[in-house]
C-alpha positions, 0 to 999 in steps of 0.5 A, a space after each residue: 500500500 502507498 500513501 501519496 501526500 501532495 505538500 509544498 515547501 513551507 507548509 507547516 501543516 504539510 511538513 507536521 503531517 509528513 513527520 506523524 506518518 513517519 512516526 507510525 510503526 504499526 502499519 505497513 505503508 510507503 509514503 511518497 510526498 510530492 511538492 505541487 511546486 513541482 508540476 502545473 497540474 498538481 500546483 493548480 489542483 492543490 495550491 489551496 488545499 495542501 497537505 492533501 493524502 491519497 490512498 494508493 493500493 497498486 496491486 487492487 486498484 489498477 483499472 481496465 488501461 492498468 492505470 492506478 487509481 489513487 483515493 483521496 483521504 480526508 484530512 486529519 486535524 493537525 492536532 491529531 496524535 500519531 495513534 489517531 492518525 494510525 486509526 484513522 488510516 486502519 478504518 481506510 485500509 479495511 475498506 
């Protein structure tokens, strides 16, 4: 499973999100942040919505091209403890 985070430099609430995903050790999850900066599409998509989490399931969610599909996650309160953010992720990753 893969966690994709939409972020951009100087965002505290994107670099607080990225260090409490780091921080869980009781799921299994490769995270991959990507800068908005870095691309039009993504800048223009998510310029006032950072930090933005997907849920990427690789192996279950290609579709009929063999495309990926990504499934946007809500966003946790910043104030959220890591146990909190870990729960929330295990309620997604049941489904």
């Amino acid at each position: 499973m893969q966690l994709i985070l939409y972020s951009k430099p100087g965002c505290h609430l994107c670099e607080g999100l990225q260090e409490k995903l780091e921080q869980i050790q009781n799921l299994s999850f490769e995270l991959e942040v990507r800068d908005i900066t870095t691309r039009e599409d993504w800048f223009a998509a998510y310029e006032y919505e950072v930090p933005v989490l997907f849920l990427s399931n690789r192996q279950a969610a290609k579709g009929a091209e063999g495309e990926i599909r990504e499934a946007p996650l809500p966003r946790p309160s910043p104030r959220a403890s890591v146990q909190q953010l870990e729960q929330m992720l295990r309620k997604y990753l049941a489904n």
